[in-house]
BAKEZA-204684 format. One record per residue (C-alpha): y, z, x; chain; residue in one letter. Coordinates in steps of 0.1 Angstrom, whole numbers, plus 5000, padded with zeros to 4 digits. Example, Ala and Ser with C-alpha at 12.3 -4.5 7.8 and 13.67 -1.06 7.14 Angstrom:
! BAKEZA-204684
{north:4955 up:5078 east:5123 chain:A resn:A} .
{north:4989 up:5071 east:5137 chain:A resn:S} .
END
This chain:
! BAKEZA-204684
{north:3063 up:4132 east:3502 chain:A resn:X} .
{north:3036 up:4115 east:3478 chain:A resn:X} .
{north:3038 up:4111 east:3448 chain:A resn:X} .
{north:3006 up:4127 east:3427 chain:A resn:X} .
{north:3004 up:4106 east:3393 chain:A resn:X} .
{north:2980 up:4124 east:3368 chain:A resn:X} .
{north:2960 up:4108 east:3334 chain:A resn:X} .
{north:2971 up:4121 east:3303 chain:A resn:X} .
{north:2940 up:4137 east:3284 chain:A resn:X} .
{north:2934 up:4136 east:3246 chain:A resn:X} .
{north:2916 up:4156 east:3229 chain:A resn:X} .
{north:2899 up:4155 east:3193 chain:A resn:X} .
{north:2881 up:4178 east:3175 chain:A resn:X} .
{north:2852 up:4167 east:3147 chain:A resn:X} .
{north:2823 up:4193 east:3132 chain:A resn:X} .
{north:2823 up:4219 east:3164 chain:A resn:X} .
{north:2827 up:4191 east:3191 chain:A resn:X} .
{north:2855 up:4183 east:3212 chain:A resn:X} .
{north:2855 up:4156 east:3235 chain:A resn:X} .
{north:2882 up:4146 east:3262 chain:A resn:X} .
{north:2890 up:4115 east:3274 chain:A resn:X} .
{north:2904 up:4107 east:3308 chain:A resn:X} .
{north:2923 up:4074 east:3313 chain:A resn:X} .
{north:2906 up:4044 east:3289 chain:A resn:X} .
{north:2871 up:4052 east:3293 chain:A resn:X} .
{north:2859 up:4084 east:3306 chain:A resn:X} .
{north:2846 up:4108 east:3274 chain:A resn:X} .
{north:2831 up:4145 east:3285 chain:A resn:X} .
{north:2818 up:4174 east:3256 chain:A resn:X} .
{north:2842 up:4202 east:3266 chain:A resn:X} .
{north:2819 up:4220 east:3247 chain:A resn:X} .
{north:2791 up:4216 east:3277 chain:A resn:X} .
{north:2814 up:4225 east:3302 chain:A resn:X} .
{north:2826 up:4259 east:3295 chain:A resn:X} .
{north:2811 up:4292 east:3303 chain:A resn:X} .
{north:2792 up:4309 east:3270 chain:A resn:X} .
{north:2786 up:4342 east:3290 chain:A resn:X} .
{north:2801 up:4359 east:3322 chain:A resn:X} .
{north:2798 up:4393 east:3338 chain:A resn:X} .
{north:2811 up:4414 east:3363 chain:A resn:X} .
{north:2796 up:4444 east:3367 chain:A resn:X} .
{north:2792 up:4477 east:3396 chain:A resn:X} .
{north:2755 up:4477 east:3401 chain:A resn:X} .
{north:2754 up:4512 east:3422 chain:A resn:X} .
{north:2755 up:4548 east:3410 chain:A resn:X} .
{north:2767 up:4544 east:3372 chain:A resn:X} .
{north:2767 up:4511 east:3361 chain:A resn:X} .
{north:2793 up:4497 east:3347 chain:A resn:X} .
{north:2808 up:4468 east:3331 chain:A resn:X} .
{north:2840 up:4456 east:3347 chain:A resn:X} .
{north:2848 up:4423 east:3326 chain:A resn:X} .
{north:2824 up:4404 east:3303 chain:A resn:X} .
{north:2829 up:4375 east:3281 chain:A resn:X} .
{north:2797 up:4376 east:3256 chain:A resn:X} .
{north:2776 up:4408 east:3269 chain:A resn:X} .
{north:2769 up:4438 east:3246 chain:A resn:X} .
{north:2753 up:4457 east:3275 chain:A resn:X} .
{north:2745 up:4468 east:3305 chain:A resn:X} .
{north:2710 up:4485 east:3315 chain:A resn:X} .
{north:2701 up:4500 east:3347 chain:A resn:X} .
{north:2661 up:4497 east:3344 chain:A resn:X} .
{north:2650 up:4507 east:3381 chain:A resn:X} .
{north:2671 up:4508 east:3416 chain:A resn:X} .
{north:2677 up:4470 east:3416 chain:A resn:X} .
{north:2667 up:4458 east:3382 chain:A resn:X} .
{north:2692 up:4456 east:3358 chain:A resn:X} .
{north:2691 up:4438 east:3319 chain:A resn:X} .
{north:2720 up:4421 east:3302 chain:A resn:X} .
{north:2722 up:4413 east:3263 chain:A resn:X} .
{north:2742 up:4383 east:3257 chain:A resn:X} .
{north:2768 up:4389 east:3225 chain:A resn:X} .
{north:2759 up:4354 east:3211 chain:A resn:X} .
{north:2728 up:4342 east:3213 chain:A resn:X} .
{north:2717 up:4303 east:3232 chain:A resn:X} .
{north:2702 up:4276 east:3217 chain:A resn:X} .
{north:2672 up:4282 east:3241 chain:A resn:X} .
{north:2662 up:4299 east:3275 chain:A resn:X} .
{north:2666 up:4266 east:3299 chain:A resn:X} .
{north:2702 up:4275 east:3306 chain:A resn:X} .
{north:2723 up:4276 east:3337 chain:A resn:X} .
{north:2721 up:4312 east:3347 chain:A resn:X} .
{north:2746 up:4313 east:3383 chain:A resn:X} .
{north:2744 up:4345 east:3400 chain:A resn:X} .
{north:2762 up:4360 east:3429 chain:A resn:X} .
{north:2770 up:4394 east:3447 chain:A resn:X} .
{north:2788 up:4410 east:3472 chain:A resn:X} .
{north:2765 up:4431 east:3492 chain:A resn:X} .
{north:2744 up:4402 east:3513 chain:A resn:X} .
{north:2716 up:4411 east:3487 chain:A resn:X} .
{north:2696 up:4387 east:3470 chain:A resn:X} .
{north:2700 up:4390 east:3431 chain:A resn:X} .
{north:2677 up:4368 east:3407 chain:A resn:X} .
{north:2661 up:4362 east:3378 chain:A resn:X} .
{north:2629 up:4388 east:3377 chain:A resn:X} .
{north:2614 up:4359 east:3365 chain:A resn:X} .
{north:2612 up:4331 east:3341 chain:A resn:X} .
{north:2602 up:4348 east:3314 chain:A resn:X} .
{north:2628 up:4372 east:3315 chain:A resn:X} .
{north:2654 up:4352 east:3308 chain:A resn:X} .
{north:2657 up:4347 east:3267 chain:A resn:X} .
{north:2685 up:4333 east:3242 chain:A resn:X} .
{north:2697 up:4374 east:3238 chain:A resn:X} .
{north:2693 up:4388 east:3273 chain:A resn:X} .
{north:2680 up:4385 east:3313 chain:A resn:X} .
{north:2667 up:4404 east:3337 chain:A resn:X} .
{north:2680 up:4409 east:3369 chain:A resn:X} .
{north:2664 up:4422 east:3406 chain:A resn:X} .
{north:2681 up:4427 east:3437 chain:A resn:X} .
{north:2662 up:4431 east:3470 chain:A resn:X} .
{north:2669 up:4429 east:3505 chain:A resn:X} .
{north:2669 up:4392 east:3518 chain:A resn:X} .
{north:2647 up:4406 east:3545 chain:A resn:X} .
{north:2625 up:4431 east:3534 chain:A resn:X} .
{north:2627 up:4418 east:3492 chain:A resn:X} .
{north:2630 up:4456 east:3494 chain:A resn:X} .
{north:2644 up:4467 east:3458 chain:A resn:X} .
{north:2684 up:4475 east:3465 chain:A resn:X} .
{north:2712 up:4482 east:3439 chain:A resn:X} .
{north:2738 up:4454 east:3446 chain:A resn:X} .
{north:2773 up:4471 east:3446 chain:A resn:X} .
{north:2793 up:4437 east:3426 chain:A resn:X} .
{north:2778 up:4413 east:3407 chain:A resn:X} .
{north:2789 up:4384 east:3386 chain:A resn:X} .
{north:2766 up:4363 east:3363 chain:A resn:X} .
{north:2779 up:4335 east:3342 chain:A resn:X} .
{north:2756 up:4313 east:3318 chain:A resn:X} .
{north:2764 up:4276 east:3309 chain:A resn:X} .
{north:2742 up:4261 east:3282 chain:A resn:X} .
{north:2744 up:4257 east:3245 chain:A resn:X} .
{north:2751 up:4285 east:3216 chain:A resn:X} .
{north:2729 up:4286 east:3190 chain:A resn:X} .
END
């Protein structure tokens, strides 16, 4: 058997910032790394929230379009919105400018057809700054 050796990580905190360091050189924001807004949500029938980090609601706008408010605000709208689903639907953005600091929109079509279909599970996280 081999042996696995891992670096020790340090951490420091200064005015909202923490940084960690691996072995003597490597320095990464932790900050930048973490999710500031998940959901997972049932997008047929009555939609519900299943677990949510950061969203105040849930609105069923249409068969397929769907709008989330984000809890706490982003610094701005050019965030890392990851989507994915578990009906072989596509689920995006309806466009760019319906994603905002407070809220997106969502649209979920047939891959096909781009048909509008509700999308049974879907999970959403956002990485990007808080305001």
């Amino acid at each position: 058997m081999s042996e696995i050796k891992v670096d020790a990580l340090t951490g420091k905190t200064t005015a909202n910032d923490i940084t960690v360091t691996v072995g003597a050189t490597a320095t990464q924001s932790l900050e930048q790394g973490l999710a500031k807004h998940w959901i997972r949500f049932i997008g047929t029938g009555t939609v519900a929230i299943r677990d949510s980090l950061s969203a105040s609601s849930l609105l069923d706008t249409g068969t397929g379009y769907y709008t989330v408010a984000i809890t706490n605000n982003l610094t701005d709208a050019n965030y890392c919105l990851l989507i994915a689903e578990g009906d072989w639907r596509t689920v995006a953005p309806i466009n760019e400018a319906s994603i905002t600091t407070s809220d997106y929109d969502l649209h979920g079509r047939s891959p096909s057809t781009a048909t509008a279909l509700d999308s049974s599970v879907n999970s959403v996280a956002i990485h990007g700054g808080l305001a």
